[in-house]
C-alpha positions, 0 to 999 in steps of 0.5 A: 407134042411141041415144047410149050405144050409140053410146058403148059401140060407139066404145069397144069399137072403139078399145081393144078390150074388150067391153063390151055395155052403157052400165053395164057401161061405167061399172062399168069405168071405175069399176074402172079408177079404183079400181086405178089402172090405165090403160086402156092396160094393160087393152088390152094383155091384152084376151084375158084381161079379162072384164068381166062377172066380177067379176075382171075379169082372169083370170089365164092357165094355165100351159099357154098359156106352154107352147103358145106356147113350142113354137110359138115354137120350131116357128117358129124351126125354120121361119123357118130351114128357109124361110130356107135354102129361100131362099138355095139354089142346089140341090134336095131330091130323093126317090126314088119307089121307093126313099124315098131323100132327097138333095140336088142342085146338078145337077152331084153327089148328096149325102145330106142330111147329107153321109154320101155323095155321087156325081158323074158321074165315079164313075158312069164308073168304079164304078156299082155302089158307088152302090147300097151307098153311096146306098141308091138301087135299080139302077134310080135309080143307073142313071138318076141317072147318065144325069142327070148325064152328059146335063145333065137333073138340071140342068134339073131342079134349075133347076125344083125350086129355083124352086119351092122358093123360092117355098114358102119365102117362103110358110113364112117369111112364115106363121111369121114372122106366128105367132113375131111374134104369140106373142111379142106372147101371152106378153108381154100374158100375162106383164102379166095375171099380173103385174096379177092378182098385184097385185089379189090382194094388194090384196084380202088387205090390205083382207081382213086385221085393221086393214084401213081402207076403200081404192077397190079394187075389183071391177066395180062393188063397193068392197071395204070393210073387214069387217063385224066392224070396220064393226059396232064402229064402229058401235057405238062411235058409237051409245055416245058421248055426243051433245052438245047444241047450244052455241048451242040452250043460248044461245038456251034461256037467252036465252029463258027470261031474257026470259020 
């Protein structure tokens, strides 16, 4: 491997643009001088730097803030539901047969959003209000019941719960790792658009009347002023009177005095 690829390697690994070649190096750290950027600032938006456009910084869609905002909110919806997965002592339960969900401390049966709940004293004195209240099928309340009279719905929610736990920890550490990194997304987006407003407006200042020559540049091209205003100045040079050469007149007289 030669010294400039060994250069342009070592940079692409440190701040994390790609740069294929030593000029395309070269042009960017032009590009970085002329806008007074730091380079710091270009790694921060990485995703959005493109240095074989001109632009060098693509302006992200309204659409990626809108997808990463629903993510952020699908984690937060997560991060909650792990997170009570976590801390809970009782078990979320489905009938097979009837598709009924219900949760359990093994020593009552509650609906998810605590519309009914049963225990093993309302088996003993009215079984068959269950099936109304519940929506479990004769056979479920009949076993529900026998569960909570023998002890076995404790055992089972002892198994359920630790199983629970551990896919929450998993939930939690996914969605903690996908809220973390799109936060992380929509700042560095936020900073490309900020960084795309600002070489916008500086192209418009040098593209309007009046504009002098400024170092703003594209990869690798100085905007300059236009063409019309380098025309008439160009003319205006070619128009003005040269001045002869005061000490080429002195030495002509000196000269011509001596001949």
């Amino acid at each position: 491997m030669s010294l400039d690829n060994r250069d342009v390697e070592q940079f692409r690994f440190t701040y994390g643009l790609k740069v294929e070649t030593q000029a395309d190096l070269h042009r960017l750290l032009a590009w970085v001088e002329g806008n007074a950027f730091d380079i710091a600032r270009l790694q921060k938006v990485r995703r959005w730097i493109d240095t074989r456009s001109e632009d060098v910084v693509a302006a992200p869609p309204k659409s990626y803030f809108i997808t990463k905002i629903f993510v952020i909110l699908a984690c937060a919806v997560g991060i909650f539901a792990a997170s009570t997965a976590l801390s809970s002592h009782s078990a979320w339960l489905q009938m097979r047969k009837s598709g009924v969900w219900f949760w359990t401390d093994g020593t009552s049966v509650h609906d998810l959003f605590d519309r009914w709940s049963f225990d093993a004293a309302v088996c003993e004195k009215d079984a068959s209000s269950i099936t109304r209240l519940t929506g479990f099928l004769d056979s479920e309340a009949a076993s529900s019941c026998s569960a909570l009279s023998d002890g076995s719905l404790a055992r089972i929610v002892t198994q359920t719960v630790e199983k629970q736990r551990m896919i929450g920890a998993v939930v939690d550490g996914i969605a903690i790792v996908l809220l973390i990194g799109s936060i992380f997304g929509i700042s560095a987006a936020a900073e490309a658009r900020r960084m795309r407003r600002v070489l916008d407006a500086r192209a418009n200042e040098l593209l309007s009347p009046g504009a002098s020559d400024s170092p703003v540049y594209k990869l690798g091209l100085a905007h300059r002023a236009p063409p019309s205003q380098e025309f008439a100045a160009a003319a205006e040079s070619a128009a003005s009177p040269v001045e002869p050469d005061s000490g080429a007149r002195t030495r002509g007289a000196t000269g011509q005095e001596a001949r």
